[in-house]
N, C-alpha and C positions, 0 to 999 in steps of 0.2 A: 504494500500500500504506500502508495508515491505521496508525501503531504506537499501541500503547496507553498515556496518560500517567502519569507517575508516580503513586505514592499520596503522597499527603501525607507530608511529614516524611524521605521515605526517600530515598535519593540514587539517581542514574539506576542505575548499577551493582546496586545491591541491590535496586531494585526490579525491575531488568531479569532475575537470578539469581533474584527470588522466581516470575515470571512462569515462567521457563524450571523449574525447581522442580517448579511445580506442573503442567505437561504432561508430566513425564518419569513421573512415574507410572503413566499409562493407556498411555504407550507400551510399558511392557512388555508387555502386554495384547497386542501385536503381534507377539509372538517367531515363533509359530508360522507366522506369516503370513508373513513375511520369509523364515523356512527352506523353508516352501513355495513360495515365489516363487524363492528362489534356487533350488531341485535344478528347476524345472521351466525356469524358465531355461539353467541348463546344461546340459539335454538339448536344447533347441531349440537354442541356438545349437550346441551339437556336432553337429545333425542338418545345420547350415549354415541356419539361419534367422539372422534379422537383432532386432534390438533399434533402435527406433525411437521418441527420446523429444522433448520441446517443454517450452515455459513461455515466460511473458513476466517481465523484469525481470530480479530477482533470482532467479525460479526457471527463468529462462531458464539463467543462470549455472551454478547449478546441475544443469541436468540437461546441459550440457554439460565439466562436471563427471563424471559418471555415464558418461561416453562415454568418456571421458580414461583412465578405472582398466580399460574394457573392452579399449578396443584397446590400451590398454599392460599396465599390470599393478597388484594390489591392494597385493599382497604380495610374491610368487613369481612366477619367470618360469615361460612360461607361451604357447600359443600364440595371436594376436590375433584375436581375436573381435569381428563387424559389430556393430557401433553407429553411429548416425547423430542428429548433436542438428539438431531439423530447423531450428529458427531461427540456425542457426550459417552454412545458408546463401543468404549475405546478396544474392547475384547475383537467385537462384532465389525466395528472399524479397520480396525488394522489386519484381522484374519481376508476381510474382502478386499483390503489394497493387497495386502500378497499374494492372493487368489488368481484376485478379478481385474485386477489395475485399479489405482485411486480414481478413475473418474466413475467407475462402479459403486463407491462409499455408499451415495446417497440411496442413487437410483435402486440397488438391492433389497435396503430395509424398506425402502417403500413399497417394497413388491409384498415384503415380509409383513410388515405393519399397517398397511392402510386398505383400508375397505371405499367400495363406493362411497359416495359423499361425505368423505373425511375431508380436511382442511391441511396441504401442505403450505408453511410460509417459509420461501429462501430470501436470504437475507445476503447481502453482497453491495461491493461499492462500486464495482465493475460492471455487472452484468454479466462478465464472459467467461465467468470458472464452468470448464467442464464438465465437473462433478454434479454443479448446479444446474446445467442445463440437461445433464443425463437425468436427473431425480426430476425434473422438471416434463420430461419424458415420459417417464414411467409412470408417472402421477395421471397422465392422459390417458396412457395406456389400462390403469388400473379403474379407471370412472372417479379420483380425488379432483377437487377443488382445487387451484392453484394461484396465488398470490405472492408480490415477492414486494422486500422493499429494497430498490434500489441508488443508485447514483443517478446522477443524471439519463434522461434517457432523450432519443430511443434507444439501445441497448438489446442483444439477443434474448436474455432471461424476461425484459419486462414483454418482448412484441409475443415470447413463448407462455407465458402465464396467462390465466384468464382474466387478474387485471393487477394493474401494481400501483406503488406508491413511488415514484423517483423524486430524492434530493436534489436542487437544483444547485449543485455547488460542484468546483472543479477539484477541493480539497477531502480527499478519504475520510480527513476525521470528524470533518463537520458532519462529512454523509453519515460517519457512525455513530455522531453526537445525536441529530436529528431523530436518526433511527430510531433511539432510545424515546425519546420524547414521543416518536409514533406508536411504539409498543406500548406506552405508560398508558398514552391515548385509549387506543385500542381495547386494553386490559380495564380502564375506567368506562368505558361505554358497552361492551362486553356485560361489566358486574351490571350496570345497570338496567339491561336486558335480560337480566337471569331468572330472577320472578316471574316477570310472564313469560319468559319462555318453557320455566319447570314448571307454571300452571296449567298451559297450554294440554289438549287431550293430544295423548299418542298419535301416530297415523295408524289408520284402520287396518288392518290385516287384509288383504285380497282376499274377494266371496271367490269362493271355488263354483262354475257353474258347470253341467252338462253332465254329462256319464265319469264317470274314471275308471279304468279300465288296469289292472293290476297282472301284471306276467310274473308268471313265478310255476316253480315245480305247486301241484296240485297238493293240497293237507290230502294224505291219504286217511284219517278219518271222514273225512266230509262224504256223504251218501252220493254213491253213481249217479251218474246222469244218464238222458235217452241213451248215451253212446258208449255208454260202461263209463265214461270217465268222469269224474268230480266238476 
């Protein structure tokens, strides 16, 4: 992660606050997007769907970060909800880089962990890690939800996701300063959707209609039929 140098004359601090400054703008641009993310989150996971997120580095850190406010708590207590940060583990990790090559990391456990209308979030300043675009793959492949928050876009990870949140800055650590700010976001809009979402009635079960029709060896107790057989 490349950070951006100072400008002339100004000190790391104040250049570093002019940088952050200047992306916190277009982040508001994101409100709606964040509250939409959080009530649609908190119906999946109240339906007991899962939340499954990644990053390398420092947005590794962070989205296992993101895990931490899940299964524990934001705010209010509250009851624990699945999240899993997938680079957190480090057995399953490392056995599938020697396996499978590292851009497999992701994409694997998500074959392993994620069920239709689960929620993958990658996190990343690039856009263009492998790993994250392979998991980003597989998440299609498998019927998950996919979100990512990124740096600047366009970007291959955000055009691959079904929709993102990009930092508008040319510096990595604002984009993983922000980041954080979006997860806090997210995790407070989320809790606030949890109530109606665990009040909400389940989805109905599918009416089975018409004949069903079962193959199998015949119960040799069952009484003959016209044709000797059961």
């Amino acid at each position: 992660m490349a950070a951006t140098p100072p400008a002339a004359g100004g000190t790391l601090l104040e250049d570093h606050l002019a940088l952050l400054a200047a992306a916190l703008l277009p982040l508001r641009e994101s409100e709606r997007t964040l509250a939409r993310w959080g009530e649609e989150l908190a119906h999946r996971l109240a339906a007991g769907g899962r939340l499954l997120v990644a990053g390398n580095g420092g947005s590794a850190a962070e989205a296992q970060h993101l895990t931490a406010e899940l299964v524990g708590k934001l705010r209010h207590d509250r009851q624990p909800l699945s999240a899993i940060a997938l680079h957190a583990e480090t057995s399953a990790l490392t056995a599938i880089a020697n396996d499978y090559g590292y851009d497999e990391t992701f994409a694997r456990q998500v074959r392993a962990h994620g069920r239709p209308h689960d929620i993958l979030l990658l996190l990343t300043t690039s856009g263009t890690s492998t790993n994250l675009l392979t998991a980003a793959h597989a998440a299609h492949q498998a019927g998950l939800r996919s979100w990512a928050f990124t740096g600047p876009a366009p970007n291959p990870l955000a055009d691959l996701c079904h929709e993102h949140l990009a930092i508008d800055s040319p510096d990595g650590q604002v984009v993983q300063e922000l980041h954080l700010v979006a997860s806090h976001v997210l995790c407070e809009y989320m809790e606030r959707a949890l109530p109606a979402a665990l009040a909400a009635p389940a989805p109905a079960e599918p009416v089975r209609t018409g004949v069903e029709v079962v193959l199998g060896d015949p119960d040799p107790a069952a009484p003959a039929g016209p044709g000797g057989r059961a």
